[in-house]
C-alpha positions in Angstrom: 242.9 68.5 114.4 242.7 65.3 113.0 242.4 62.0 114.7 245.1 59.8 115.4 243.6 56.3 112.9 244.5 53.6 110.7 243.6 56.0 108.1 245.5 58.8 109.3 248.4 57.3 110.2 251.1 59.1 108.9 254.4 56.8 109.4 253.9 53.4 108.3 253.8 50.7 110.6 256.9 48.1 110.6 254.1 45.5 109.7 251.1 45.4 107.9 248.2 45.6 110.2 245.6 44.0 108.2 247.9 40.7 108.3 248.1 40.9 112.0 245.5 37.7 114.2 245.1 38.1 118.1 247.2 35.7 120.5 247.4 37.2 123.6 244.3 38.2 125.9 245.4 41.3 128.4 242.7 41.9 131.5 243.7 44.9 132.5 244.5 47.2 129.5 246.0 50.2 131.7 248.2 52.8 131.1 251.5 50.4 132.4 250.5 47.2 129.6 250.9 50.3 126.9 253.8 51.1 127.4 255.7 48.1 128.5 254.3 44.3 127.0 252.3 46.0 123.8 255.3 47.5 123.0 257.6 44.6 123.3 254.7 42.1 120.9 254.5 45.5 118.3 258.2 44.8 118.1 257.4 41.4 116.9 255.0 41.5 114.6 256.8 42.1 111.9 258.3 38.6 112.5 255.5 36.9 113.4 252.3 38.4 112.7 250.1 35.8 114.9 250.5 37.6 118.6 248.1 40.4 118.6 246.7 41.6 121.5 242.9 41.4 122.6 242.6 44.1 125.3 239.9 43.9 128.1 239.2 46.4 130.8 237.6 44.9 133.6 236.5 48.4 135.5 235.6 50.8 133.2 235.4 51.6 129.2 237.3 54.8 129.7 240.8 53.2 127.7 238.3 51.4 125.0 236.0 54.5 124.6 239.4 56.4 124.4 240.7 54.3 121.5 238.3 52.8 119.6 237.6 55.4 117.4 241.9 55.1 116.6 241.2 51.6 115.3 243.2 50.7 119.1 246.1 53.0 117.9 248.1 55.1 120.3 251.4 56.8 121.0 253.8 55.8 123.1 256.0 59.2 124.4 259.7 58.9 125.5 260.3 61.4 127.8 263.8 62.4 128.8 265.9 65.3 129.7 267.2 65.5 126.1 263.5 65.6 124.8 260.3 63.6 123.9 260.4 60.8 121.2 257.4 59.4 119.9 256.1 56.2 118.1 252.7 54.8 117.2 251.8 50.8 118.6 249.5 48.9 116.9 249.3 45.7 118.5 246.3 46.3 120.4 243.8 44.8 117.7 240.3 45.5 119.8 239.7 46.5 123.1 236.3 44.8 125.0 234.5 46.2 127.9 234.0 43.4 130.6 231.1 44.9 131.9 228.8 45.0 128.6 230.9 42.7 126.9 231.3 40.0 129.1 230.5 36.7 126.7 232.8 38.4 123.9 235.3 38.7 126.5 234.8 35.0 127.3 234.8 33.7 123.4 237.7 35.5 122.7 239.4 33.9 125.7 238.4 30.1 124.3 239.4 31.3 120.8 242.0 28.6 120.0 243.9 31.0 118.4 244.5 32.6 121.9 247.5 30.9 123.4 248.1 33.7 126.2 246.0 35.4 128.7 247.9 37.9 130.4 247.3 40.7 133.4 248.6 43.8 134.8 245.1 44.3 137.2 247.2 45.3 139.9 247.5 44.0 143.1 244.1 44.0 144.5 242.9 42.8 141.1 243.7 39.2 142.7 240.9 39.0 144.9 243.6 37.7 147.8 245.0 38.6 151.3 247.9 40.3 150.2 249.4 39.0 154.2 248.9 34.9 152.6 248.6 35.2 149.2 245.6 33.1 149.2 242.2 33.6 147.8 240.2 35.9 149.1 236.5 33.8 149.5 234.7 36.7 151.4 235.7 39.0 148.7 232.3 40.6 146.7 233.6 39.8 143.7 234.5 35.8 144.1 231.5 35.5 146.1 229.6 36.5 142.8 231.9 34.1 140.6 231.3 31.4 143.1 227.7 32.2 142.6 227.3 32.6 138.5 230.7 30.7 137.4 229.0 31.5 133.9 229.4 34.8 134.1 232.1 36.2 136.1 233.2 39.6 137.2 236.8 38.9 138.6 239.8 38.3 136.7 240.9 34.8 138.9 236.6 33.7 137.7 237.5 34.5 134.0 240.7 32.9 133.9 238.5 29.6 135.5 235.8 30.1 133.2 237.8 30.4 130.0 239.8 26.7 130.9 237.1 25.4 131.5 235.7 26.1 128.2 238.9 25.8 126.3 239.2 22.0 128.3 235.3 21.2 127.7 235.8 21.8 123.6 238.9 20.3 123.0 241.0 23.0 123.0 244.8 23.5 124.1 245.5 24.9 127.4 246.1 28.5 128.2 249.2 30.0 129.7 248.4 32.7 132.3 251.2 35.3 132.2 250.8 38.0 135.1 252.8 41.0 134.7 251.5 42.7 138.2 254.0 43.8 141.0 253.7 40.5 143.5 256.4 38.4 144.3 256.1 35.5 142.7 253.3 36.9 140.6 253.0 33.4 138.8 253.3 31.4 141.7 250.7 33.8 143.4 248.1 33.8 140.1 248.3 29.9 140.2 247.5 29.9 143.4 244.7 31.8 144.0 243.4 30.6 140.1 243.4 27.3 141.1 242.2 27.7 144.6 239.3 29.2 142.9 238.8 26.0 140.3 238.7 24.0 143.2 235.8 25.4 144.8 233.5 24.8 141.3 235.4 21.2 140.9 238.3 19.1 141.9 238.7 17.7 138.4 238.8 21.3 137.1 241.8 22.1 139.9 243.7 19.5 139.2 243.3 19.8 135.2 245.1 23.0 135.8 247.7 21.9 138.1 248.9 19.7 135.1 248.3 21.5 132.1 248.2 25.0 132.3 251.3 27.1 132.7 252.1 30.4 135.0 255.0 32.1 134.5 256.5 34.7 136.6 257.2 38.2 135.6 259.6 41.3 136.6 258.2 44.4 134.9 259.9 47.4 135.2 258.9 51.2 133.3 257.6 54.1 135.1 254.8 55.3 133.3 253.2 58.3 134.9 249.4 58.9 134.2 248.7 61.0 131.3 247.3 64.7 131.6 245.8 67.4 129.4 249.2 68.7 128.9 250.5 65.5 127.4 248.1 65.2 125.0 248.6 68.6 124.0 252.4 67.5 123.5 252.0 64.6 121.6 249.3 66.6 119.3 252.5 69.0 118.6 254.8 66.8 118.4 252.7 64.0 116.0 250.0 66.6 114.2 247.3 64.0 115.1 244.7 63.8 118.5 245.3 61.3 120.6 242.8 60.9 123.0 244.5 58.7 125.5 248.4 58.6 124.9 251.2 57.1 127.0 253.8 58.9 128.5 256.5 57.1 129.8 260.8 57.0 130.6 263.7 55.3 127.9 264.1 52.2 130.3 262.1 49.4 129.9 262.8 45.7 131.5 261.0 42.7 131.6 262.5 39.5 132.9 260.2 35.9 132.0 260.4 33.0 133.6 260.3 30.5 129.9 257.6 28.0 130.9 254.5 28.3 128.3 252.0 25.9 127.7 251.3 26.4 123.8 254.2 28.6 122.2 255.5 32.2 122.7 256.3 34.9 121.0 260.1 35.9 120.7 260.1 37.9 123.0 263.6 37.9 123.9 264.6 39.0 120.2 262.4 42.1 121.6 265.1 42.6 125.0 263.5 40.9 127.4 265.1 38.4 129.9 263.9 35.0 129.1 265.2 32.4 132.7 264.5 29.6 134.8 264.3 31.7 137.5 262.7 34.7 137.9 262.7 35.4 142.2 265.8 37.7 142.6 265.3 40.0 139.9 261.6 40.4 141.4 262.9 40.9 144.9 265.3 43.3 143.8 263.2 45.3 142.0 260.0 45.1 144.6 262.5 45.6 147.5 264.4 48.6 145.8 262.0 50.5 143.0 258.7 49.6 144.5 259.6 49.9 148.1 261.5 53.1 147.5 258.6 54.6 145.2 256.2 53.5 147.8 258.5 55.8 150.5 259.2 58.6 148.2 255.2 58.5 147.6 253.8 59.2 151.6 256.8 60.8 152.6 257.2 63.7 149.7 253.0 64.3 150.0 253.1 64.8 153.1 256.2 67.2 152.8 254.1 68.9 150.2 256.4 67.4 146.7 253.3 66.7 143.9 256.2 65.2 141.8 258.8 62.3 142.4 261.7 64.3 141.0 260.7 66.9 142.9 260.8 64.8 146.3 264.2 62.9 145.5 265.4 66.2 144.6 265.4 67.2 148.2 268.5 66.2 149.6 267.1 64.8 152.6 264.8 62.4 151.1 267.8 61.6 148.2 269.5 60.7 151.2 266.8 58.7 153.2 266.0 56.7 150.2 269.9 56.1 149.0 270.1 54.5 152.7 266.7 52.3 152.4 268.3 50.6 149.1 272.0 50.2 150.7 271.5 49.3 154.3 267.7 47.8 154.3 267.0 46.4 151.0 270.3 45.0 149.7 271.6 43.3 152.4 268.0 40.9 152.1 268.8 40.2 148.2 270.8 37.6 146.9 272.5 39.4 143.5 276.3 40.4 144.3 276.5 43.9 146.0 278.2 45.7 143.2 275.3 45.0 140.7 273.1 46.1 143.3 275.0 49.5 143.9 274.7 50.1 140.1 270.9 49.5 140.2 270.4 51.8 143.2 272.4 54.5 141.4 270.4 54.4 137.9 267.0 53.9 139.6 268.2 57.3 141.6 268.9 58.7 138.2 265.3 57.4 137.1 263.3 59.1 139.7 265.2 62.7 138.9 264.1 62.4 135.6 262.8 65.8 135.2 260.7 64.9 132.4 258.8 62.4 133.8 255.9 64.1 136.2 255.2 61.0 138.1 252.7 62.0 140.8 253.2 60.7 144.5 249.6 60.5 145.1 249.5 57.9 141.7 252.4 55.8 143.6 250.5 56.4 147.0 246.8 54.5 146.0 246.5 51.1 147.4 248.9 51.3 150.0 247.4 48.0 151.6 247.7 45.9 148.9 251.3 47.1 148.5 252.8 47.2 151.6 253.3 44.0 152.2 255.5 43.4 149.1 257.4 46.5 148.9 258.5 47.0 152.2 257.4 44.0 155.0 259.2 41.6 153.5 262.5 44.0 153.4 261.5 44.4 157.4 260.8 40.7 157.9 264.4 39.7 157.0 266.1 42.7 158.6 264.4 41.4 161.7 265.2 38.3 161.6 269.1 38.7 160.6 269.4 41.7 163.8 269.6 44.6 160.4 267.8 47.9 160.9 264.4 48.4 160.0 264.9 52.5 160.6 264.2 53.6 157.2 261.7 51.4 155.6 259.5 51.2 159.0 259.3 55.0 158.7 258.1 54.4 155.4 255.3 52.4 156.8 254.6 55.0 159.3 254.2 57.6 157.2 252.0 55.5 155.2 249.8 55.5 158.4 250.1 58.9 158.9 249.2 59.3 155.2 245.7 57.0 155.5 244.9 59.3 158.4 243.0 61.2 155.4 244.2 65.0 156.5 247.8 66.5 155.4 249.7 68.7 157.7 248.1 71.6 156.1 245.0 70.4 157.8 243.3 69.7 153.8 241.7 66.5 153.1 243.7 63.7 151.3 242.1 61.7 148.7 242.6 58.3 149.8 242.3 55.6 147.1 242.8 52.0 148.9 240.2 48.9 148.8 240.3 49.5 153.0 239.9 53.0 152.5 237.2 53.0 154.9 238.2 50.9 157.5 241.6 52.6 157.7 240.0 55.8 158.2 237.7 54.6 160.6 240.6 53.3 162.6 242.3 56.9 162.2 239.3 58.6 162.9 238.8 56.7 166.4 242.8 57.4 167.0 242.9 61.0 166.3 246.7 62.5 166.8 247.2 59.4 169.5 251.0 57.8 167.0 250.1 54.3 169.8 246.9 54.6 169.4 246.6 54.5 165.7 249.5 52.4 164.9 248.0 49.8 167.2 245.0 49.2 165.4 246.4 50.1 161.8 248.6 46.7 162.6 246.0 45.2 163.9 244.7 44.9 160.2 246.1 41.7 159.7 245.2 41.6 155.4 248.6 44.0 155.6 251.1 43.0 158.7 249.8 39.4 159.3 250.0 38.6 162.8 254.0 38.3 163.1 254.8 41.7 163.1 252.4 43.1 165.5 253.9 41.6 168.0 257.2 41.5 167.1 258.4 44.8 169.5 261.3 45.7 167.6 258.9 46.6 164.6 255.5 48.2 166.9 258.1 50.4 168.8 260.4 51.4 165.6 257.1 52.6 163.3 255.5 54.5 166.3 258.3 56.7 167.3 258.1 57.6 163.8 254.3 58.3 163.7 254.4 60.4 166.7 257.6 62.2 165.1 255.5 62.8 161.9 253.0 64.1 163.8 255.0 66.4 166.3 257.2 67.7 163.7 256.4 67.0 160.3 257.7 64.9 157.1 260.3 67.0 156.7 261.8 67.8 159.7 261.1 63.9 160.7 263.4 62.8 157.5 266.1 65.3 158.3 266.7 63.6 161.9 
């Protein structure tokens, strides 16, 4: 069949291509920047044809191999119960491979027709303590950066390296957008991009402090990773290959605090949320969809669900997780309580969507770089105001019980974390023990800090639910 191309491309764009210059820089060029920010800038380029995307993967070529040979084309699939819809994006302009192309990558970023540099590279992509927020120093990567500034590895060393070279010739500062699920994501990128400037120069740190802008970002779209069988439905559905293709659900949101240092695009003529203040619609979506996902994610592998709507299908969990959002989460957020109730309700609708096979093992990598946003925080207020921490420290616990490497079938779980190893070491050395292994799991102090392992509330509440896990199972642990 033939490939999906600028020469193939069978429904005109709503723009002309060849007009189109890049503005933006994106490290990170996942599956989730797809379908959520390059689709809100291919909505403006009809408009205003100057906003491009340059896309960078910082890991691995897979997503520029992928789409290269579509001149950076792709489809972007609806999925609902009603059906799929489908729609070509074409504001990914060229895609560079940090790894081989790592002076491109740094040219394009001091291109003074670059304005943005934006990220989705995921929590640990920060190089921090996700417990602080601060920069991580011993981490491999900064440890390198620190070592050739000239040629970094890290996102936080290529942010550095590109204002430095954008100050050093004269041209106009950057504004680093991240679109990464951290509270106060530009706060947090600021930080830790700065803290890093400062190492290399004080002049350089404090040049940043004044002129270069970080706005914070709520993103919001589940988009599932895409399988064999997707492509095969967009190939019917389109009559063109697509090698790498994104599925994803109608909702989209995407809430921006307005501070830029050199322009913008429109975005809000696109449906995003342009404020002053980004914090509570952050919390409430960290506290509610990502804490939620995060519980839905250990809880229904481990009662054997491969799916989310499978897992919130069960009444148990529906249950479970309708109570995390209403008695745990809400009561820490400061929106009124009947908006809240209506954004419990549709993300409850969002995770049945039957159409949408969002895998709980995708939700479950990384659990220690998400923990700490998702659900201690929730647990940290709750604490302090005298609330119950029942539901969301069982999520935790069955996170532990999910790091443990081994399901209750006895098969190996494929544990994707940046402590993967030292989690499993702990497990390993506290067998079946729930006291054993919760005690040294909080004892990693990246994830709990060193509040919560001793608050007793907290250490008793999670390992009553390990051992339960343990004695009984996901399943017959959620239903009591």
């Amino acid at each position: 069949m033939t490939r999906l191309s600028s020469a193939t491309l069978t429904a005109a764009l709503p723009y002309d291509r060849k007009t189109v210059t890049p503005g933006i820089v994106h490290l990170g060029i996942g599956a989730f920047h797809r379908a959520h920010m390059a689709v809100y800038v291919d909505d403006l380029l009809a408009r205003d044809p100057s906003w491009g995307i340059i896309g960078a993967s910082l890991r691995r070529p897979d997503t520029r191999d992928a789409l290269a040979p579509q001149d950076c084309l792709y489809t972007v699939a609806v999925r609902d119960a009603e059906g799929t819809t489908t729609r070509v994006i074409g504001s990914i302009l060229d895609i560079l491979d940090a790894n081989t192309q790592r002076q491109e990558l740094l040219v394009a970023l001091a291109d003074p027709r670059i304005r943005i540099v934006s990220l989705t590279v995921t929590e640990k992509g920060y190089c921090h303590d996700p417990a602080t927020g601060l920069l991580d120093k011993a981490h491999p990567d900064i440890v390198h950066d620190l070592a050739s500034p000239a040629a970094p590895i890290s996102a936080p060393g290529l942010i550095v390296r590109a204002i430095e070279l954008r100050r050093d010739a004269g041209i106009a500062p950057l504004t680093v957008m991240s679109c990464d699920n951290l509270p106060a994501n530009g706060e947090t990128a600021k930080r830790i991009v700065t803290g890093l400037a400062a190492l290399h120069s004080a002049d350089l740190a404090a040049y940043i402090e004044e002129h270069v802008a970080f706005p914070s970002t709520m993103v919001d779209r589940i988009v599932p990773a895409t399988t064999d069988s997707d492509r095969e439905t967009v190939r019917a559905a389109t009559e063109l290959e697509d090698a790498w293709p994104i599925m994803t659900e109608p909702f989209t949101q995407w809430v921006i605090e307005d501070h830029f240092a050199n322009g913008r695009p429109a975005f809000e003529l696109a449906g995003a949320q342009l404020v002053d203040d980004v914090e509570p619609f952050e919390l409430m979506k960290l506290r509610m969809l990502n804490g939620s996902h995060s519980t839905i994610a250990y809880l229904g592998y481990l009662s054997g669900y491969q799916f989310v709507n499978e897992a919130i299908a069960d009444p148990a969990i529906h249950k479970l997780v309708h109570a995390l959002m209403t008695d745990e989460a809400m009561p820490t957020l400061p929106m009124a309580r009947e908006e809240l109730g209506r954004y419990r309700d549709q993300l409850l609708a969002r995770f049945a969507n039957p159409a949408l096979k969002h895998r709980t093992w995708q939700i479950a990598m990384d659990g220690s770089q998400k923990l700490p946003q998702r659900l201690l925080g929730t647990i940290r207020d709750n604490l302090a105001a005298g609330r119950s921490i029942s539901r969301a420290s069982l999520g935790v616990a069955a996170w532990m019980r999910y790091v443990t490497g081994i399901d209750e079938a006895g098969t190996a779980i494929d544990v994707k974390d940046p402590l993967a190893a030292r989690l499993r070491d702990i497990a390993d050395a506290a067998g079946r023990d729930a006291e054993r292994l919760a005690a040294g799991l909080l004892a990693v102090d990246q994830i709990f800090g060193t509040d919560l392992p001793a608050n007793a509330t907290f250490r008793s509440a999670v390992t009553a639910h390990l051992a339960a896990l343990f004695a009984k199972g996901a399943r017959a642990t959620i239903a009591s």
